[in-house]
Structure formats: structure tokens, C-alpha cells
N, C-alpha and C positions, 0 to 999 in steps of 0.2 A: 504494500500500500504506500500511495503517494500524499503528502496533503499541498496545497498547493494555496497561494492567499495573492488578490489582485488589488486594488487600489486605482481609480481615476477620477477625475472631476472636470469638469464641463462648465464654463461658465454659460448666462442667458444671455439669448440676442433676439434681435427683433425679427419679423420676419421670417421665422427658421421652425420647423414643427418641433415639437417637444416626444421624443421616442425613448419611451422604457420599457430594457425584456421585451421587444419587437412591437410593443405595443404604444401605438398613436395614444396621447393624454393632451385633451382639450385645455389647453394652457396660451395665455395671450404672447407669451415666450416659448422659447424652443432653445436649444442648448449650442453653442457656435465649436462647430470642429469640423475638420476635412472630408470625413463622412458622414452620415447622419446624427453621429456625437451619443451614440448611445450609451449613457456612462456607464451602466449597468454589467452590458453584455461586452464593456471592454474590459473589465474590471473580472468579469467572470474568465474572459479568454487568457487574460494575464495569469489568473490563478490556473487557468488549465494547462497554460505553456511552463509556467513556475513549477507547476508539479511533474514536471515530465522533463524540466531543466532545459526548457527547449527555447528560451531567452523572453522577449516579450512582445507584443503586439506593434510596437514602433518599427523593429527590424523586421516581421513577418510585413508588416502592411503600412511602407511607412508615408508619413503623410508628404512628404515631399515627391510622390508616385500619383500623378493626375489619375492614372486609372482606380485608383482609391477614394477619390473624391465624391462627394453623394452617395458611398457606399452603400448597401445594408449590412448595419452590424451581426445581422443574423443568418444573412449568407458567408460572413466573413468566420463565422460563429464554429459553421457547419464546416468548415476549410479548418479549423482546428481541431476539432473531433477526430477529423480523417487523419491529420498529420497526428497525432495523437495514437491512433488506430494502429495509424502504418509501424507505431513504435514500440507497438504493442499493452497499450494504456486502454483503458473504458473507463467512461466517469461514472463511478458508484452515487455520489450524490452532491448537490449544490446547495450554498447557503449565499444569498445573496441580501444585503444590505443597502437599502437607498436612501441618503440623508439630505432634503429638502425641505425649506420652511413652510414653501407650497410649489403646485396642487396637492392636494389632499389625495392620497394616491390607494388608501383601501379598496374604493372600488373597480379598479384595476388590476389587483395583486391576485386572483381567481386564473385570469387572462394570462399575466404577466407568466405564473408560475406554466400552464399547458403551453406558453410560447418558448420556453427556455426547456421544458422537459422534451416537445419536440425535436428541439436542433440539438439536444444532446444523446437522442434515440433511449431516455429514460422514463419510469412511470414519476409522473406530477407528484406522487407521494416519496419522491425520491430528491424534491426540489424544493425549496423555501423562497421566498420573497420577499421581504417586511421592509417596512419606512417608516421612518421617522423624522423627527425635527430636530434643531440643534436650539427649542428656548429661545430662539431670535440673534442668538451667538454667532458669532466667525461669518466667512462669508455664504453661509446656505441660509442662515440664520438673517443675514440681511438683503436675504434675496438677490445675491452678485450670483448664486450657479447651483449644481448639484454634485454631489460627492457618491460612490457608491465603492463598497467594498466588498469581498467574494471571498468565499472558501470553497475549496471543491477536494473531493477523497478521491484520486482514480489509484485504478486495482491493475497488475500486472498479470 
């Protein structure tokens, strides 16, 4: 067994859809980065490349690569799995962390978790989701982005 931990953050921009865990959140902001800025599911890939030692999302897909631009983090997701695969890793299970002062994201987190257990080819009871707020603190806390951090177990 592997354990593996990611880490990214995304600030807001105008203009830009707001995507977490593949999932569209009706937000008057949306997160600014080279591909859709999904902070979640980069933060999950990091923990899956971390555990597998396989370095981290910046060298597999890095933003200076126009064809990475507008990406979907979830096909990008799925391009991890497989190099994953190929090295002979499976993800036993995901813990994922989203820290935002707003939207209010429970009612997504259903969605969020059956989007993230698909591109990982795991059962949903195999996946977590949760969010929270940081009390109006740091920069999620004043509304400048979102933070999200990952843990994931793959098995050899």
C-alpha cells in the first residue's frame, strides 16, 4: 500500500465557471488557471502521482503546454489512473477536502463524490468529498480562491 496527499489552490476570477470533482457549481466566480482550475481533482491527481512517486501534475501537464489549456481536469484525471495502472497501482480509496468560504457546496458533494469515483473506476463508497470554510480566515476565508487537499491509498 501506497498513501499519497495533494494540495492546490485556485484563486477567483470573473468570467470563468466555477468546477469541482467535475462538477459545474452555480457560482458568480469560477477559479482562474490554465485548464478549467479544478482545484479538487488536481489536488486528488497530485496525491495519486505522490503515491506512486510519479512526481506531480505541473510536469505530467504542465501549464506552459497550450494543449492543456481549457483542459478537463477529469479527462486529465483519467490519464492518471492509467499511468498509475500501467505501474501497476489501483486506487483503493479517496479523501478529498474543499476549503471555500462560498458557495455553499453540500449540495453538490452526492455528484461531486459519483464524479470522482467514476474516473477513478471505484465504488462512490470508496470516495469522500466534504467542504468547508476557513471562519472568514486566510485567503478562502476572504473570498480571494479555493484550497483543496487529497489523500488517496493505492494498492500494488
Amino acid at each position: 500500500m501506497r498513501i499519497g496527499h495533494g494540495y492546490d489552490v485556485h484563486r477567483f476570477a470573473a468570467e470563468r465557471r466555477l468546477v469541482l470533482c467535475g462538477e459545474v457549481i452555480p457560482y458568480e466566480l469560477g477559479l482562474l488557471g490554465h485548464s478549467d482550475a479544478d482545484v479538487a481533482v488536481h489536488a486528488l491527481m497530485d496525491a495519486i502521482l505522490g503515491a506512486a512517486a510519479l512526481g506531480d501534475i505541473g510536469r505530467l501537464f504542465p501549464d506552459s503546454d497550450p494543449k492543456y489549456e481549457g483542459a478537463d481536469s477529469m479527462l486529465l484525471l483519467e490519464r492518471v489512473v492509467a499511468l498509475v495502472s500501467e505501474k501497476g497501482f489501483s486506487v483503493s480509496n479517496a479523501d478529498i477536502t474543499i476549503i471555500a468560504q462560498r458557495p455553499k457546496l453540500a449540495p453538490y458533494i452526492g455528484q461531486m463524490r459519483e464524479n470522482i469515483a467514476k474516473s477513478l473506476g471505484i465504488s462512490t463508497d470508496r470516495v469522500n468529498v466534504k467542504a468547508t470554510t476557513e471562519e472568514g480566515l486566510g485567503f478562502t476565508g476572504s473570498l480571494e480562491g479555493v484550497s483543496a487537499h487529497a489523500v488517496v491509498l493505492l494498492n500494488e
